[in-house]
N, C-alpha and C positions, 0 to 999 in steps of 0.2 A: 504494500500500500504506500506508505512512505516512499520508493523510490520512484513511483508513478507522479508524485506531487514534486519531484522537482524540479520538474521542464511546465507544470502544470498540470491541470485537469484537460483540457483543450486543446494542447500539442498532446497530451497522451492519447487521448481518444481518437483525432485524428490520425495519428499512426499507426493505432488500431486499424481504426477501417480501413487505412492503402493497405495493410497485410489483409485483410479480408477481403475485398475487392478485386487485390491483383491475385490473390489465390484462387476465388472463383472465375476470374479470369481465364487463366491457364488452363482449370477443368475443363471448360468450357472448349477451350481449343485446344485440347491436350489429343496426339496422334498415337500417344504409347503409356503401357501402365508407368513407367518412369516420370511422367510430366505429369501424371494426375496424380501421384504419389504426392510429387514436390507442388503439386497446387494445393493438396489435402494438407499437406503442411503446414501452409504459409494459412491458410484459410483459417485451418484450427487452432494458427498461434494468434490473428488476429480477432477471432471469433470468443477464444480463451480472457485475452486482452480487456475486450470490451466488455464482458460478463463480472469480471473481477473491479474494471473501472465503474461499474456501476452502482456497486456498493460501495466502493471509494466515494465515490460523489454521494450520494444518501448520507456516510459518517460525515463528509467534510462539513453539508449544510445542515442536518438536524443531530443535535447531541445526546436526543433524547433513545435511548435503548430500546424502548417500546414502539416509539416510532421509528427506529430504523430495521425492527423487523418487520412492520406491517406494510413499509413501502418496499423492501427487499421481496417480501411474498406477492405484491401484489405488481409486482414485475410478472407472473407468471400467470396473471386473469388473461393476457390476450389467449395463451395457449388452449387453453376453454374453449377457445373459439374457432381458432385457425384449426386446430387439429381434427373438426369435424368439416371444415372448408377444403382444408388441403389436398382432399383425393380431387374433388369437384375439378379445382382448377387445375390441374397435372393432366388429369384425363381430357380438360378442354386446351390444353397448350400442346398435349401429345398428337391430336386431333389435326394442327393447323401447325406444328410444326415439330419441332425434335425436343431431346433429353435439356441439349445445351444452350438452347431458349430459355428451357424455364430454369439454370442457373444463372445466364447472364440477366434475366431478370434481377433478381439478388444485387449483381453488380449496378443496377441502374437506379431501383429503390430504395436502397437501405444508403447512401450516399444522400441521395434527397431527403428522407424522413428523418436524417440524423445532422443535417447541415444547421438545423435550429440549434439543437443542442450544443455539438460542439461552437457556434460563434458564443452563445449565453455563457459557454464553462472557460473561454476563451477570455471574456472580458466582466465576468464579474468575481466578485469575493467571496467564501465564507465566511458563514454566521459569526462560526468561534473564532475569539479574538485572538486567539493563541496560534489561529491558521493565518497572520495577516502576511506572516513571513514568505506563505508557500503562494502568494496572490498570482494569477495569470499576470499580472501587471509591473511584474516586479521586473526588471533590469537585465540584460542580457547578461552585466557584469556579476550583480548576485548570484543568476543562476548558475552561470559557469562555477562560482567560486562554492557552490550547494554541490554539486556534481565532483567536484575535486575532493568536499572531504567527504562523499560517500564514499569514497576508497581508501581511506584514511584506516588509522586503526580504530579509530571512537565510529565508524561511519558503518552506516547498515549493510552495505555491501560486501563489508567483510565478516560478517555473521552468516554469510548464506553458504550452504555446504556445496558447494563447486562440484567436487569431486562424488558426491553422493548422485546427485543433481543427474550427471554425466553418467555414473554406474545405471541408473534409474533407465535414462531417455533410453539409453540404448539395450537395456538388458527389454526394456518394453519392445521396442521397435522390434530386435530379432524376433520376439515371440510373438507381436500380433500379426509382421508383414506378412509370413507361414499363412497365415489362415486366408489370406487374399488371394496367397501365389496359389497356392493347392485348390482351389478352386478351380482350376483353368486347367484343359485339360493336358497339355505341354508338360505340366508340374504338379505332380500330384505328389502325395503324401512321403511316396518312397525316392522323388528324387533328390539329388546330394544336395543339391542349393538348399532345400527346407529343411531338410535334415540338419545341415550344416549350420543355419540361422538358428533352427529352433536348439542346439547346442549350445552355440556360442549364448546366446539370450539364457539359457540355463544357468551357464558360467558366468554372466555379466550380473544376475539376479545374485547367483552366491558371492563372489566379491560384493556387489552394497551391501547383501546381512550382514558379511563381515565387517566391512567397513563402514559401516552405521554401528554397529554395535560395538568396535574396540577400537577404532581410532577418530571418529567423525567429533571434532570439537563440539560445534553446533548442528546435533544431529536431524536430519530430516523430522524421522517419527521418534521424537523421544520416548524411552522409553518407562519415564515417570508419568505422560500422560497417559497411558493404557492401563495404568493403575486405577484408572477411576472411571466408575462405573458411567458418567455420565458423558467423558469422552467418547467410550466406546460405543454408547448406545446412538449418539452423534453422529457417528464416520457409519455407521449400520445404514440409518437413516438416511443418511444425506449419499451414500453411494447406491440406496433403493431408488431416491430418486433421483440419480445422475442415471442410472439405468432406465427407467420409464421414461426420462425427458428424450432420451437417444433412441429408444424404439419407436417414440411419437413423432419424433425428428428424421428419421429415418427409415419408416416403413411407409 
């Protein structure tokens, strides 16, 4: 959260969305599983971005606890909606023209419905007076010298487990790409390339246990949070519904 606030609310979101746009982009005209891979990337790091900025901006302007989780939940009323629309119109864009139509849709709406926003987060302040530091409006030279000491040793940047981070991306990657490739009929389950990911992604998964759990300073999942009962029952929760929002999202 903190290092999203220190170019702003407004250049963050922005940068958001070119990774989100130029990733559906690339689907969109992608000619090999390679280019929709790297469009899938960029998509779901901009897509990630914005979903996380969004409750950045709810804490920046309400301080209140209660209200920041009944506007955080009620980010997800359109989905109510859209997810009983959504077959309707795919079936009428399939109709009149292809797949990469109704993604470059995406690229052309979500740029306009979110151009309000990002100018509003671009040139106003928060509430709390203690945010007057992180304002959109603050000085090219301030923020430069905000960015220098997040790398600092006092600086958030150097709290974040690098190396965990890195064991994570890639032990995922080897393991989920397998389930794309083996679908096709070129590469199924028994040839060397899946096999060969879905090992390596084995061996990337056991270095992070190890290295979360006996060297990781600031470790990813500590492991004094999983001691309480209400953490866990949290990350239950909240990964039931990263699961339903992804089947709604993409089925």
């Amino acid at each position: 959260m903190q290092e999203s606030l220190l170019v702003g609310l407004g250049p963050s979101f922005a940068i958001s969305l070119l990774l989100y746009v130029v990733g559906y982009a690339i689907i969109s005209w992608s000619t090999s599983i390679g280019e929709y891979a790297g469009g899938t990337l960029l998509n779901a790091l901009g897509n990630a971005a914005m979903v996380s900025l969004q409750s950045v901006t709810i804490f920046s302007y309400w301080s209140s606890l209660g209200d920041n989780a009944l506007l955080n939940s009620l980010l997800s009323v359109p989905y109510y909606v859209t997810g009983w629309l959504a077959p309707f119109i795919a079936s009428g864009i399939l109709k009149v023209s292809s797949w990469r139509w109704g993604v470059r849709m995406f690229c052309i709406l979500t740029p306009i419905m979110s151009l309000l926003l990002v100018i509003t987060l671009s040139v106003s302040k928060p509430q709390d007076a203690s945010s007057k530091s992180i304002s959109a409006k603050a000085t090219v030279k301030s923020r430069a010298r905000r960015v220098r000491g997040a790398f600092t040793r006092d600086g958030h940047l150097d709290k974040l487990d690098l190396v965990g981070l890195l064991l994570l991306a890639v032990a995922l990657g080897l393991l989920l790409i397998p389930l794309t490739l083996a679908g096709q009929g070129s590469m199924g389950w028994t040839s060397p390339v899946v096999l060969g990911m879905v090992g390596g992604g084995a061996i990337a998964l056991a270095a992070f246990a190890v290295y979360e759990t006996c060297l990781a300073k600031y470790p990813i999942f500590p492991r004094k949070a999983f001691k309480e009962r209400r953490t866990v029952v949290t990350v239950i929760v909240t990964f039931i519904n990263f699961v339903s929002f992804c089947e709604t999202g993409f089925s």
